[in-house]
VEXDRENRO-901365 format. One record per residue (C-alpha): residue number from 0; x, y, z. Coordinates in steps of 0.1 Angstrom, whole numbers. Layout:
N
n,c1,c2,c3
NUM,X,Y,Z
...
//
This chain:
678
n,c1,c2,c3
0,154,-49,138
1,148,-41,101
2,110,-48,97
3,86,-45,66
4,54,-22,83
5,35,-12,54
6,6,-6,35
7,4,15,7
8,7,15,22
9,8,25,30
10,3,10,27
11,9,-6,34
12,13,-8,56
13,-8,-27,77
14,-11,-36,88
15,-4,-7,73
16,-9,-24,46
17,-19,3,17
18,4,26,0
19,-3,48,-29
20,29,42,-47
21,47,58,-64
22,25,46,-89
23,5,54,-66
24,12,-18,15
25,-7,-71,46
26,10,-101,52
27,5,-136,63
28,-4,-145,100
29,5,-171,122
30,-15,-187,155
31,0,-174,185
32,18,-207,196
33,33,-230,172
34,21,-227,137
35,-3,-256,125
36,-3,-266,87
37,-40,-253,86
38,-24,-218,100
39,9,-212,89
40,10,-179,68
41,20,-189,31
42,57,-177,17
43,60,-156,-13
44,83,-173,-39
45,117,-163,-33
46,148,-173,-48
47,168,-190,-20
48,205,-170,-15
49,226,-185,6
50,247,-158,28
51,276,-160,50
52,277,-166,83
53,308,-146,89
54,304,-111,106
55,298,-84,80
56,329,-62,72
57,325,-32,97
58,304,-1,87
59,313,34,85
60,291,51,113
61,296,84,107
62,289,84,68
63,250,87,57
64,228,67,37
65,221,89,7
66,186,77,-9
67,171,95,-37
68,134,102,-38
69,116,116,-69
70,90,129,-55
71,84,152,-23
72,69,143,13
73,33,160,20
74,36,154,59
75,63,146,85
76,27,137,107
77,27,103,112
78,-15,104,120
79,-16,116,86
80,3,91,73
81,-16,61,78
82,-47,87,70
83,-52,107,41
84,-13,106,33
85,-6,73,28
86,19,80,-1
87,48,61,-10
88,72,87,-4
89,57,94,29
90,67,57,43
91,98,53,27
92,110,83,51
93,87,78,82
94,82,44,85
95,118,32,95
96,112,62,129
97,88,39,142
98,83,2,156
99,49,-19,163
100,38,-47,184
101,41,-75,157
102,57,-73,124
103,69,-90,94
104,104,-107,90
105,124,-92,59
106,120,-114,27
107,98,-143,43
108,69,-118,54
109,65,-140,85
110,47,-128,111
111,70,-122,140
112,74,-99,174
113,88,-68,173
114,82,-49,208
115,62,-79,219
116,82,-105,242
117,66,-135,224
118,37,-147,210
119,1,-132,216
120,-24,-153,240
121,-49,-173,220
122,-82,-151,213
123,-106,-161,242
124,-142,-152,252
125,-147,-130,283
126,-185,-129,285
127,-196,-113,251
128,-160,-101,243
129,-129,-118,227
130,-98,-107,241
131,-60,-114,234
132,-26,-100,251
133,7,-96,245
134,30,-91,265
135,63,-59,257
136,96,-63,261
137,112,-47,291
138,138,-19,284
139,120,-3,249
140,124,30,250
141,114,63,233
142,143,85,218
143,134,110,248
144,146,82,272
145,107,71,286
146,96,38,281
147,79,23,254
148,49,10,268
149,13,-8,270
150,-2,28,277
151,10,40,245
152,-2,11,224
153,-35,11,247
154,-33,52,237
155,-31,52,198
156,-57,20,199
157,-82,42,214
158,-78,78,200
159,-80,58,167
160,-112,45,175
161,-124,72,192
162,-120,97,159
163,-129,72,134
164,-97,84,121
165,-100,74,82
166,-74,51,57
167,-58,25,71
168,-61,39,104
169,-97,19,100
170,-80,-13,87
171,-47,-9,119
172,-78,-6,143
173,-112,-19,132
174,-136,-1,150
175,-166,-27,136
176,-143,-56,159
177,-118,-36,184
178,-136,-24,213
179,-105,-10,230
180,-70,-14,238
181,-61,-12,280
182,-28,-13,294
183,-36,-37,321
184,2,-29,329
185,27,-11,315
186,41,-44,301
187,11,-63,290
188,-12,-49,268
189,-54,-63,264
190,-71,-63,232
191,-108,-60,238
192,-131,-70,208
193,-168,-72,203
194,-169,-100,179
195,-145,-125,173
196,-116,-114,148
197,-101,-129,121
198,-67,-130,108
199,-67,-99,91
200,-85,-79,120
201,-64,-91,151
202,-26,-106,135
203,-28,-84,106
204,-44,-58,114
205,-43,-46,159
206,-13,-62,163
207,10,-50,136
208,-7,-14,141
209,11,18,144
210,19,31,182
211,25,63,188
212,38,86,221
213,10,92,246
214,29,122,258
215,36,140,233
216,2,132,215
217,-22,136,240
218,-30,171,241
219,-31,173,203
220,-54,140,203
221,-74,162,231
222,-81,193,215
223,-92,173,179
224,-114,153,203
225,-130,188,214
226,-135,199,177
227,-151,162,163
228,-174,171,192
229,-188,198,187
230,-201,184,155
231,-235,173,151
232,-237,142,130
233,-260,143,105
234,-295,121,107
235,-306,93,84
236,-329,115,71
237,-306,144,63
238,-297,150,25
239,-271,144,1
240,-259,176,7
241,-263,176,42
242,-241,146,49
243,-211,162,24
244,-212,192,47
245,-207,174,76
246,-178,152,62
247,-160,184,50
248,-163,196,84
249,-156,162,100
250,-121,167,80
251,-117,201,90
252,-121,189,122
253,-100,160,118
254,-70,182,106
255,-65,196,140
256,-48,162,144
257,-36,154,110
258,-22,189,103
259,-2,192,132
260,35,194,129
261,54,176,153
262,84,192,168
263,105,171,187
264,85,143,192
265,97,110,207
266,106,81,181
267,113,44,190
268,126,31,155
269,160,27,142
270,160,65,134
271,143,94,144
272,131,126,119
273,157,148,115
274,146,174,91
275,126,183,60
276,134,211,32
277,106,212,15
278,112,203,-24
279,148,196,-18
280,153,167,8
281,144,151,46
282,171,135,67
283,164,111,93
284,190,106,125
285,206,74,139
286,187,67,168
287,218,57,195
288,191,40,213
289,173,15,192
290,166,-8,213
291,168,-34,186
292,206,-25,174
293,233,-53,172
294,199,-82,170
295,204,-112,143
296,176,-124,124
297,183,-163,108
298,160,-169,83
299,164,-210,73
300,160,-228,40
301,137,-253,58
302,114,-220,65
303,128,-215,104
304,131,-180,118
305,154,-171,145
306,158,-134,161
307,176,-128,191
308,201,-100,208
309,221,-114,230
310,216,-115,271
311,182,-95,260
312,159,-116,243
313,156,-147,219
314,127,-161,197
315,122,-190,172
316,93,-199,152
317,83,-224,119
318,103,-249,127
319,140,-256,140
320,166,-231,136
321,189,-258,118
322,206,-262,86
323,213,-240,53
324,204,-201,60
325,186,-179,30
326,198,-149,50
327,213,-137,83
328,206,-96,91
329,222,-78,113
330,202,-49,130
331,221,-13,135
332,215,12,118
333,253,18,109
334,249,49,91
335,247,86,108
336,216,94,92
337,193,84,59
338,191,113,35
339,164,114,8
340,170,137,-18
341,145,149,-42
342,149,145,-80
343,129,160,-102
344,127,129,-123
345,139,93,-127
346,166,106,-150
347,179,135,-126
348,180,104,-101
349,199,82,-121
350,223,106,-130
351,228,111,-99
352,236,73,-90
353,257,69,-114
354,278,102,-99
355,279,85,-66
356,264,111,-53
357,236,86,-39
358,234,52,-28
359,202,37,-36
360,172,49,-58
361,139,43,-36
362,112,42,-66
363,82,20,-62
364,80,23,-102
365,110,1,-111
366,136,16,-130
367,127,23,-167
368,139,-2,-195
369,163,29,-208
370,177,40,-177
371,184,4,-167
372,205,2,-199
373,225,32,-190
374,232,15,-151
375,242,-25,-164
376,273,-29,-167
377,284,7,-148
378,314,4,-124
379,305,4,-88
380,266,-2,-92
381,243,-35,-94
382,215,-39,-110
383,188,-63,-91
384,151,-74,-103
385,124,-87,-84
386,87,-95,-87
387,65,-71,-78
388,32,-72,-50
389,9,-40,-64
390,-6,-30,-96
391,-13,5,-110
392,-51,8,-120
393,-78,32,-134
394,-103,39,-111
395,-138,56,-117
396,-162,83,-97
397,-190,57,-90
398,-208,93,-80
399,-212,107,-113
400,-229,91,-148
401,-221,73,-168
402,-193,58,-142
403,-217,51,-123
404,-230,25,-145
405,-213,-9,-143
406,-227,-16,-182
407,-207,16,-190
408,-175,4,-167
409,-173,-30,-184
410,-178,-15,-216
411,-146,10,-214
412,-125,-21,-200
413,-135,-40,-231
414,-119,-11,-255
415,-86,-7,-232
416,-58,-29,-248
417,-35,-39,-220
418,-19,-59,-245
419,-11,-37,-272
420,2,-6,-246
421,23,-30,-226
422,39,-50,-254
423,41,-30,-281
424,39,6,-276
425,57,0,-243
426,79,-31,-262
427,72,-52,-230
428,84,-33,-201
429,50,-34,-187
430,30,-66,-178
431,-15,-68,-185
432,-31,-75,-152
433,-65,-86,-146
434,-63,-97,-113
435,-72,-76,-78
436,-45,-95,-64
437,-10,-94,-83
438,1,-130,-96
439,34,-124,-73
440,18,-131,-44
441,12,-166,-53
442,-11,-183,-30
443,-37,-153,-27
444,-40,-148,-65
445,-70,-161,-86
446,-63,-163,-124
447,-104,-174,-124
448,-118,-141,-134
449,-132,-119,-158
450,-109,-108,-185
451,-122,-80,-205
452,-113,-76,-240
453,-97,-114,-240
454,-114,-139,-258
455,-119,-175,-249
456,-85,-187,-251
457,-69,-162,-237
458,-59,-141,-264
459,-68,-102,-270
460,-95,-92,-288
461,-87,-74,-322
462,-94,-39,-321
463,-125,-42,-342
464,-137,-71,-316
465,-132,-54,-288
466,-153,-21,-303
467,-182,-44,-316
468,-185,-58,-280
469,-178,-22,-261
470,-212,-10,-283
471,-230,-42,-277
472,-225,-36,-240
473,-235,-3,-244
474,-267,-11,-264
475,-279,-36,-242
476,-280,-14,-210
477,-300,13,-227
478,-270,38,-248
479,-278,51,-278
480,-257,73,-301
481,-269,112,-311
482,-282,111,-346
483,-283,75,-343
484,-246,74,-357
485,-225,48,-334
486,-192,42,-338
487,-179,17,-363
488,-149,0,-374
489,-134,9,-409
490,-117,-23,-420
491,-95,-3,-449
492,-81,23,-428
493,-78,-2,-401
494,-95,23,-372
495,-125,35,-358
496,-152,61,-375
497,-164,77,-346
498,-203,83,-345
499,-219,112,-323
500,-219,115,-290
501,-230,90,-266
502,-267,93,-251
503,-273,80,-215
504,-302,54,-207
505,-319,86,-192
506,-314,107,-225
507,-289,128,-215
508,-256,132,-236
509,-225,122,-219
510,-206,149,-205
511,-169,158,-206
512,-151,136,-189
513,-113,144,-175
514,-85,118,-167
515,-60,123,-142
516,-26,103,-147
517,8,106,-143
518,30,129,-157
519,54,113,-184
520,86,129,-163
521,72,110,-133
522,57,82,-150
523,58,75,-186
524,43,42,-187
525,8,61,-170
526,9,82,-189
527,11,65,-222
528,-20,44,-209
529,-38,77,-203
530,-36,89,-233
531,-46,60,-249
532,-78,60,-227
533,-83,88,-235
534,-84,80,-276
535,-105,50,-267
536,-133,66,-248
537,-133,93,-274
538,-137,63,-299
539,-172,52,-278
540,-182,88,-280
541,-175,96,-246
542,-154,137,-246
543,-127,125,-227
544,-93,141,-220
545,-64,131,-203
546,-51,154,-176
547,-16,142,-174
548,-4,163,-140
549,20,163,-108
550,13,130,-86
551,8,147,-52
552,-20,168,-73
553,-41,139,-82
554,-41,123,-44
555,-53,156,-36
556,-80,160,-57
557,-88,117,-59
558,-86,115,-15
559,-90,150,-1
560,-112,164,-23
561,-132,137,-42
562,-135,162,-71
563,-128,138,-101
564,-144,116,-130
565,-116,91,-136
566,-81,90,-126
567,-46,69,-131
568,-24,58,-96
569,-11,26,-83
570,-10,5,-49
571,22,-7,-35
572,-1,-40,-12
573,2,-58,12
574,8,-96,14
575,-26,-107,35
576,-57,-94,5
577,-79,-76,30
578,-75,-46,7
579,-101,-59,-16
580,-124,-51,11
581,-109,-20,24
582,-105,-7,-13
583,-147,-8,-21
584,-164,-10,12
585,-192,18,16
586,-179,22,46
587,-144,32,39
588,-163,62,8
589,-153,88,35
590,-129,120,25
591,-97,107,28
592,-102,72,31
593,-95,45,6
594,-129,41,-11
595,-119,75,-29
596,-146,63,-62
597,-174,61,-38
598,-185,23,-52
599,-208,7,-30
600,-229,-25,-32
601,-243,-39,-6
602,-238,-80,-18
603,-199,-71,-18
604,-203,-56,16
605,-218,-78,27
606,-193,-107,10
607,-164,-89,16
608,-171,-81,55
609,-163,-121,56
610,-125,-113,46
611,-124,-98,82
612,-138,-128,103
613,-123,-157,84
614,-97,-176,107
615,-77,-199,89
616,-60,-191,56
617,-77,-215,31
618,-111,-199,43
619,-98,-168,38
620,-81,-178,3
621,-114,-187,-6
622,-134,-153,4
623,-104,-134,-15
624,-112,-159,-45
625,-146,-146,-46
626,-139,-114,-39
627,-117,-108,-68
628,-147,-125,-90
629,-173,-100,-82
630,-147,-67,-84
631,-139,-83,-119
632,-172,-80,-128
633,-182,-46,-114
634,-151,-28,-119
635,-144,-4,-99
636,-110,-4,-109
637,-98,-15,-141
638,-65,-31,-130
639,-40,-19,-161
640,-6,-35,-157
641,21,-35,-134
642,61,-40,-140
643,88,-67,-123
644,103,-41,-99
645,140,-32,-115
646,164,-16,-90
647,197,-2,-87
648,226,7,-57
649,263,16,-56
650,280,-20,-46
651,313,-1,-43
652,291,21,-15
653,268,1,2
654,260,-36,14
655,223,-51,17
656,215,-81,36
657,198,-97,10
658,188,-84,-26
659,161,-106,-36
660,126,-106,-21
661,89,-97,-34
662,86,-60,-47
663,126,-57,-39
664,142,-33,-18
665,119,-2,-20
666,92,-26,-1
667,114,-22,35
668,124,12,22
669,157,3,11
670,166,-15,51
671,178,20,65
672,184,-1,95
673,208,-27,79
674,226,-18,53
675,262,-12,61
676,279,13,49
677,309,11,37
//
């Protein structure tokens, strides 16, 4: 069945819950029996669509799904995936080849089975561990015709823990809770933790986790086990230098699995990986033996969820399966394959929508104002808006001075004008966001924090306001200006006089800085605010400029390489917040994890480690709360802005189960799976 798996993703995932959009994807949870009121997983808003209940016109099996992409693939690796290449445009094309455990339902985000026959056992104490199992149902198989099975979940569980593989692979498999996975048969599957988990370790994060083929992967998994051990971990003792050496090699090491290009390997989701031409387009196949092709999920008004195939299996959850129906989707897929072709830019993508030459536009960016005018109102395509679950941010190198200095974080926040980019120079297509948690994703979201450059009341700062408090900020941490010149405001030419060069507290003069954003061709509204920064740090006397550059170059340099001062992306997130944590934690500063600015504090460790072992959702909503608090103060991230997500498909080409659901269609990769094609 058509499943949301992110993170962001990837994802975005998690479970994979992170994904770097393409500005740059967790979920709610439920107890494993009947959801209590203190444990049901809060609903996103939605607007409520009432569908048919009469059978969908047939499809046209042998005609493909044609989705453009604007941006290329950097692996067809899955490993890598939920790694260091947890891109956008990585799970739009490789998430729909595979299936998980647990999932959530399209447009409710519930949290349902997906190769699980039921709900998980209730976490229970066997001596000093907590265990849980679930239990798979019978007849899943891999593409190659072999089962889908406990030893493959009990498989990917333990090579992931067994690597430390980095990203999300840390969040789908928490190596500080999950012990291990064993197949006790090939059916049943035993989660083995050390501590007791909470809901975003063992419902939102093990049990919506990726799986992957034991066969196939094993002797790749083998031979990166062999070269991770033949490193010596460095000691507590060792130095700065000596523990960056190690890392490097740790990821050299870790490539041997990451790197690897799989060739033939058995898929279980509704498609399998056909092909990639680099810089041109990947293809996916029909997979004729989806286990989950020709189910029906109900979803009900009164918040009911019903999924069942006929003669196979049949599950209901939230309530009774009764009344008026927000949505009924059929699982296929009904197309031969789902192409993504690569467009240069959003316009070269739009063109080619409007040609028919594709069907849908997967763009975690939204469309842009202009090239929504030129699709409204178009014969044979519709227009659809939604609200959107990410944000697109500017994060600093906590490594290097001055970003390294919260005083000098706060201060930088204070001159940046969300307001005036996103309404005016950007006439409102862009919406200010000061939150950690986007405003869409209602009952996670605290409005209760720091607001740089707002006053009192809510309302922004004039430009003069905002400099006299960026140099007050400044002052009182120690920052001093050379020749004793700081900058001013000149109230008849309406704009700063810039003084010399900042000084550090230590006396040193602030070196150049370089910002990484966005291209305009891949996204204008990035790199608007980039330059902008950049004007504004200049303005504090900081020598800053804006490196506006290719997307896949800056999570290269930001997550591979760590070799950066500042830069621009965005996170496509998931529904349960554990990404606040996974986002900042020292632990997670690794090369290619997520904590690419190397922040770390030990009071939000320490805080944030509690987002993990929290069990019910209003203690949880109350850790996020204060989570979001303390990140507003230290910054980290500035959070920017983010946009409702605009989308666009050919009606006279294709038909989606639903159209309206948090961060629209791109979310569930444009439901390869269930769209019909006409």
């Amino acid at each position: 069945m058509s499943r949301n798996k992110l993170m962001l993703a990837i994802s975005l995932m998690v479970v994979v819950s992170q994904v770097l959009a393409a500005c740059a994807a967790p979920a709610p949870t439920v107890a494993p029996t009947q959801p209590s009121a203190a444990t049901t997983a809060p609903q996103p808003t939605t607007v409520v669509e009432v569908q048919p209940t009469t059978p969908p016109e047939p499809a046209a099996p042998d005609k493909p799904y044609r989705v453009g992409i604007f941006s290329d693939m950097t692996t067809t690796n899955y490993w890598a995936y939920i790694g260091p290449a947890a891109t956008v445009w990585n799970a739009y094309v490789l998430v729909p080849t595979h299936i998980a455990l647990y999932s959530l339902s399209d447009k409710t985000f519930q949290f349902v089975p997906q190769a699980a026959d039921g709900d998980p056992s209730p976490l229970e104490q066997e001596g000093d561990k907590w265990v849980s199992t679930v239990k798979i149902k019978d007849g899943i198989t891999w593409s190659d015709g072999t089962p889908w099975t406990a030893k493959d979940v009990a498989f990917t569980a333990n090579t992931s823990l067994a690597l430390s593989l980095p990203g999300n692979w840390s969040s789908a498999y928490d190596p500080n809770f999950l012990e291990s996975v064993e197949a006790v048969d090939d059916l049943t599957a035993k989660f083995i933790y050390k501590e007791k988990p909470g809901l975003a370790v063992h419902q939102y994060g093990a049990l919506q986790a990726p799986v992957m083929n034991e066969a196939y992967w094993a002797p790749v998994v083998e031979e990166a086990k062999g070269a991770v051990g033949a490193l010596t971990p460095p000691a507590e003792t060792a130095t700065d230098e000596e523990k960056t050496a190690y890392e490097e090699s740790l990821a050299e090491a870790l490539n041997v699995l990451f790197g690897h290009v799989p060739e033939n390997e058995p898929l279980a989701g509704g498609y399998t990986f056909g092909k990639w031409e680099t810089g041109a387009f990947a293809e996916n196949s029909a997979n004729p033996d989806f286990f989950f092709k020709d189910s029906v999920t109900t979803l009900y008004a009164n918040g009911a969820l019903k999924d069942e195939k006929p003669g196979v299996y049949e599950y209901t959850a939230y309530g009774d399966p009764t009344g008026d129906t927000i949505a009924e989707i059929t699982t296929g897929p009904f197309a031969s394959s789902a192409i993504y072709s690569i467009y240069g830019t959003q316009d070269a993508a739009v063109l080619a929508l409007r040609n028919g030459e594709i069907d849908f536009m997967l763009n975690s960016l939204g469309l842009q104002r202009g090239l929504r005018s030129q699709l409204e109102g178009q014969e044979g395509v519709a227009v659809i808006e939604n609200p959107t679950n990410g944000f697109r941010y500017m994060s600093f190198n906590t490594r290097r001075a001055p970003m390294s200095d919260k005083a000098f974080r706060q201060a930088v926040a204070t001159m940046i004008d969300k307001e005036f980019v996103s309404r005016t120079v950007l006439q409102g297509v862009a919406i200010p966001l000061y939150s950690f948690v986007p405003s869409g994703n209602a009952f996670w979201y605290s409005d209760d924090v720091e607001k740089w450059g707002l006053k009192d009341d809510g309302t922004s700062m004039t430009s003069e306001e905002r400099l006299n408090a960026a140099v007050a900020i400044l002052e009182g941490a120690g920052y001093t200006w050379e020749g004793d010149a700081k900058p001013v405001w000149d109230p008849d030419n309406r704009q700063v006089t810039r003084g010399g060069k900042l000084i550090l507290p230590d006396g040193t003069p602030s070196p150049d800085v370089e910002l990484l954003a966005p291209s305009a061709g891949y996204d204008p509204l990035r790199s608007t605010f980039g330059i902008w920064i950049e004007q504004w740090l200049n303005d504090l006397g900081v020598p800053a400029k804006a490196n506006l550059t290719g997307f896949n170059v800056i999570v290269s340099k930001v997550f591979d390489e760590q070799d950066f001062d500042m830069y621009i992306l965005g996170w496509s997130l998931t529904i349960f917040p554990d990404y606040v944590r996974d986002f900042f934690h020292s632990e997670r500063a690794g090369l290619g994890d997520n904590n690419a600015g190397g922040y770390s504090n030990p009071e939000f460790d320490t805080l944030s480690d509690n987002i993990k072992t929290c069990d019910t959702f209003d203690s949880c909503k109350e850790i996020a709360d204060q989570i979001q608090n303390i990140l507003s103060d230290e910054l980290p991230y500035i959070v920017l802005f983010d946009t409702g997500i605009v989308e666009a498909y050919r009606s006279d080409a294709v038909e989606y189960p639903y159209t309206e659901a948090l961060a629209g269609l791109q979310f569930v990769q444009g439901t390869p799976s269930s769209v019909l094609i006409k």
